[in-house]
Backbone as numpy.savetxt, mean C-alpha at the origin, in Angstrom:
# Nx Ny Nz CAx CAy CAz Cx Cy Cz
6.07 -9.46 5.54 5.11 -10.38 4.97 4.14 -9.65 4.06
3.64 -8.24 4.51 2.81 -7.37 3.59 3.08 -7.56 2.48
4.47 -6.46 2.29 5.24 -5.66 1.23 5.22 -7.26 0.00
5.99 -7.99 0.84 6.57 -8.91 0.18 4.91 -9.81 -0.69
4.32 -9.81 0.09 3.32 -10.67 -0.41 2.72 -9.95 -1.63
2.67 -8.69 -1.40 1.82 -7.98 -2.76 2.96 -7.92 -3.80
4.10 -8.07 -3.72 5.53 -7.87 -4.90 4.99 -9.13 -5.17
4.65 -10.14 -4.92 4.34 -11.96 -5.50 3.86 -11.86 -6.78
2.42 -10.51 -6.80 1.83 -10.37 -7.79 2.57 -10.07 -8.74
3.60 -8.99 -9.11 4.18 -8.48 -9.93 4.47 -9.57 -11.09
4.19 -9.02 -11.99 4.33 -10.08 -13.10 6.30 -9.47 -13.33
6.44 -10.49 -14.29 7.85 -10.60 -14.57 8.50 -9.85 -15.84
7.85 -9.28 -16.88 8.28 -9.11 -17.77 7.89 -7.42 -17.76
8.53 -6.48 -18.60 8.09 -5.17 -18.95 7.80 -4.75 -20.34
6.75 -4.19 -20.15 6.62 -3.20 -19.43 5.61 -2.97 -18.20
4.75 -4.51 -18.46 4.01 -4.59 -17.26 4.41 -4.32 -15.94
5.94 -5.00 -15.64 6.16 -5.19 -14.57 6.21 -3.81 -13.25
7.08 -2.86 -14.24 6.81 -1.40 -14.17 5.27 -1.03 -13.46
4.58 -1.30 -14.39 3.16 -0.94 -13.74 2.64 -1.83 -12.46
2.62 -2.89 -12.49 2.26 -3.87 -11.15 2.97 -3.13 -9.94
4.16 -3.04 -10.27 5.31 -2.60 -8.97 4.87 -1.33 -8.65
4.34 0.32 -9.21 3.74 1.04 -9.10 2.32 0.95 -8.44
1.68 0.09 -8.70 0.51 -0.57 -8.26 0.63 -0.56 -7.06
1.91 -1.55 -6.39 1.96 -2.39 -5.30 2.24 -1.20 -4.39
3.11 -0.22 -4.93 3.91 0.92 -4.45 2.55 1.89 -3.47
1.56 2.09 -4.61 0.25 3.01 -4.31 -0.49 2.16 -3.36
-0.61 0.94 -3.16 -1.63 0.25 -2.22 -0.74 0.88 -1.25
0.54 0.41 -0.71 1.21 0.16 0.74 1.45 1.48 1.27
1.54 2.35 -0.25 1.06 4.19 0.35 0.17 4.63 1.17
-1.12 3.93 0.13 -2.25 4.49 0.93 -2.66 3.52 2.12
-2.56 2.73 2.26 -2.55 2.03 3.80 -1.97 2.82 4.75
-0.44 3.17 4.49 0.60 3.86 5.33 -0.26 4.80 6.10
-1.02 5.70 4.74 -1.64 6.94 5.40 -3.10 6.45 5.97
-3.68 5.42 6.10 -5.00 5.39 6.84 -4.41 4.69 8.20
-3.41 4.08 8.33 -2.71 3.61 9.54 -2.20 4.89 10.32
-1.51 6.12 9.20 -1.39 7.35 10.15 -2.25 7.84 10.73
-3.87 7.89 9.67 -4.47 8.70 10.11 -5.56 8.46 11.33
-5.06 6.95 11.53 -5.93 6.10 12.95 -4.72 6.38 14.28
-3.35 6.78 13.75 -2.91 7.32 15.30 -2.80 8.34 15.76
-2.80 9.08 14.52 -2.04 10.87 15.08 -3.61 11.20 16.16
-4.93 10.85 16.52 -5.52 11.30 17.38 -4.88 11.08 19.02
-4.22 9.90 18.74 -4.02 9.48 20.02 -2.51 9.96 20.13
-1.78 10.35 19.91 -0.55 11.38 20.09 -0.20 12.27 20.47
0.60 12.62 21.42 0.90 14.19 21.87 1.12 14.94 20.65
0.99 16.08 20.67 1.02 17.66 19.68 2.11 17.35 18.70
2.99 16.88 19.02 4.43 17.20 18.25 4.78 15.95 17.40
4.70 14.87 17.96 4.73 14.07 17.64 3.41 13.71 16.57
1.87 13.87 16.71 1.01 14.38 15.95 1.21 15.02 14.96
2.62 16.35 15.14 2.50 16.64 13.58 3.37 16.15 13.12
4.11 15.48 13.54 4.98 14.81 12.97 4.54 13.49 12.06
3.50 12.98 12.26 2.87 11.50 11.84 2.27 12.39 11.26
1.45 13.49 11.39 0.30 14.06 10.17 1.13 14.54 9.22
2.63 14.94 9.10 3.33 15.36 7.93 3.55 13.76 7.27
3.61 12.62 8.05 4.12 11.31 7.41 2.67 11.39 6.40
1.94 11.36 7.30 0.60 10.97 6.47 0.31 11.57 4.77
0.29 13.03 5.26 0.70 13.60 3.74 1.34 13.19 3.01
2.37 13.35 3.61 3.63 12.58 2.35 3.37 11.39 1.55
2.70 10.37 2.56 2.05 9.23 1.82 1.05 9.76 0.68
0.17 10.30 1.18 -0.85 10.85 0.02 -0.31 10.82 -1.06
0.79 11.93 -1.06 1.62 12.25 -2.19 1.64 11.23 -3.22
2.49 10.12 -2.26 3.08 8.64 -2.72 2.14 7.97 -3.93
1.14 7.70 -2.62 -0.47 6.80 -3.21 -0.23 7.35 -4.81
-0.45 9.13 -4.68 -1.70 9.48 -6.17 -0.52 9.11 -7.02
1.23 9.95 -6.44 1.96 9.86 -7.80 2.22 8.45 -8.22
2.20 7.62 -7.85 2.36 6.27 -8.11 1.48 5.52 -9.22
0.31 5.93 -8.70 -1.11 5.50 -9.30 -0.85 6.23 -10.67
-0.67 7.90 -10.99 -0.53 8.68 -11.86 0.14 7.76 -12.88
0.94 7.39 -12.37 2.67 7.44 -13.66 2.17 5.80 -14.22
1.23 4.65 -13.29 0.96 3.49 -13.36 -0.30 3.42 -14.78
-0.93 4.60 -14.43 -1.88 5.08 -15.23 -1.00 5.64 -17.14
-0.46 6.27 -16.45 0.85 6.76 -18.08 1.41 6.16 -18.44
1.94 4.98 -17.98 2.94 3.86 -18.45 2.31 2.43 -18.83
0.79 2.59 -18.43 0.14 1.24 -18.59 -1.27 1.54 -19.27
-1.87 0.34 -19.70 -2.95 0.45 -20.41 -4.52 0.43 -19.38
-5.20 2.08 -19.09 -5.83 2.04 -18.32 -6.79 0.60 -17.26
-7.17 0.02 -18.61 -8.01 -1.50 -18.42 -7.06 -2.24 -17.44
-5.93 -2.50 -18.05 -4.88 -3.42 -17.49 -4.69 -2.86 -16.12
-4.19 -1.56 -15.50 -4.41 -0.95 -14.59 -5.29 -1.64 -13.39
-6.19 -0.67 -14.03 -7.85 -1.35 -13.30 -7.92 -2.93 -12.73
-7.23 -3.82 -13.43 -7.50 -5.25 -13.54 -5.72 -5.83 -12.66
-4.89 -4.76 -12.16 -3.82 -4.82 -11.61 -4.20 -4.72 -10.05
-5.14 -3.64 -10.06 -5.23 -2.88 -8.80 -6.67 -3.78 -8.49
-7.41 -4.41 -8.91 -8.35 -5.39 -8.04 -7.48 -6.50 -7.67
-6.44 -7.10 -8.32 -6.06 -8.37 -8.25 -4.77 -8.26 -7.09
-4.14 -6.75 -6.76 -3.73 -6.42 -5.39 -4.43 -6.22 -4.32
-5.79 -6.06 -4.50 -6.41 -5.99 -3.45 -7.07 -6.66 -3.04
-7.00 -8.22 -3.78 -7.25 -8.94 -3.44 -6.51 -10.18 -2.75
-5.47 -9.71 -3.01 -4.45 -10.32 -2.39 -4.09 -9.66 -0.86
-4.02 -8.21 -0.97 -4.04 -7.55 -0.10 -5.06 -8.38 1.30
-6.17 -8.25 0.77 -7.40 -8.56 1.40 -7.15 -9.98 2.52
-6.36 -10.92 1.78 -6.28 -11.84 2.02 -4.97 -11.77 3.31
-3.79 -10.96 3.18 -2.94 -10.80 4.04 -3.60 -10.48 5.05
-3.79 -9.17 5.23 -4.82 -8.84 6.24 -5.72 -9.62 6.99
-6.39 -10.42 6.37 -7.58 -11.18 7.47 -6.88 -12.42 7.65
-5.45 -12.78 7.20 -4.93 -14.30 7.38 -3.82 -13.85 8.77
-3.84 -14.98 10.02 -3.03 -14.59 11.03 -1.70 -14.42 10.60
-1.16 -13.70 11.53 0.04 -12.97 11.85 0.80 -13.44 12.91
2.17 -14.01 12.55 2.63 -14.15 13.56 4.12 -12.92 14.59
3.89 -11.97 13.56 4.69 -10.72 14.01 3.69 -9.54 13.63
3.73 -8.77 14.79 2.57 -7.70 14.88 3.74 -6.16 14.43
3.06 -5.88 12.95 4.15 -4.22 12.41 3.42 -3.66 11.76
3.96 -2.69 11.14 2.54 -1.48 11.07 1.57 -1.66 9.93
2.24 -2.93 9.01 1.59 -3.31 8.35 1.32 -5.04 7.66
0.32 -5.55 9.13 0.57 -6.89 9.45 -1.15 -7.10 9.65
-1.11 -8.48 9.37 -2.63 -9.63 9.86 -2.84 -9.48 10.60
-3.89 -10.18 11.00 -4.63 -10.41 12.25 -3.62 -11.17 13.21
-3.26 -10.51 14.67 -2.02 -11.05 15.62 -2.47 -12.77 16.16
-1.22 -13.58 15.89 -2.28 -15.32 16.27 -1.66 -14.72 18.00
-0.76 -14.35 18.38 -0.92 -14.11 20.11 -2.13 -13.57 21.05
């Protein structure tokens, strides 16, 4: 329901589309990694580094995404991509959920 809801935004044509989808790519990155970085405390050692290497990796994701969204698109347009995902974003999030996953609403159970 996340993933899918922020692809809604993607406009249809390119070279925009390119950039929106990069957009969408860098939000669900950097979520990934603030969702890692709220469990690896509560994790045994190994498994800990195992989610703190996921977490990185996301990092990675987030900036290169954002980077190339930034090179392939017109900064303004950008800017005006990435409020209008997070506002949508915003809206997934605080609207109930009826399947609880790692990147889901508020649970209606």
């Amino acid at each position: 329901r996340y993933a899918s809801g922020l692809r809604a935004v993607v406009r249809s044509h390119e070279p925009v589309k390119l950039v929106d989808t990069l957009v969408v790519g860098a939000i669900i990155e950097a979520r990934s990694c603030e969702r890692f970085e709220a469990l690896v405390p509560h994790l045994d050692e190994e498994l800990g580094r195992f989610y703190y290497g996921l977490l990185k990796s996301e990092a990675r994701h987030f900036q290169g995404y954002l980077k190339l969204a930034y090179q392939y698109g017109d900064a303004a347009d950008v800017d005006r991509v990435i409020e209008k995902v997070r506002d949508v974003e915003q809206n997934l999030i605080q609207s109930a959920d009826t399947e609880f996953r790692f990147h889901s609403g508020v649970p209606t159970i």
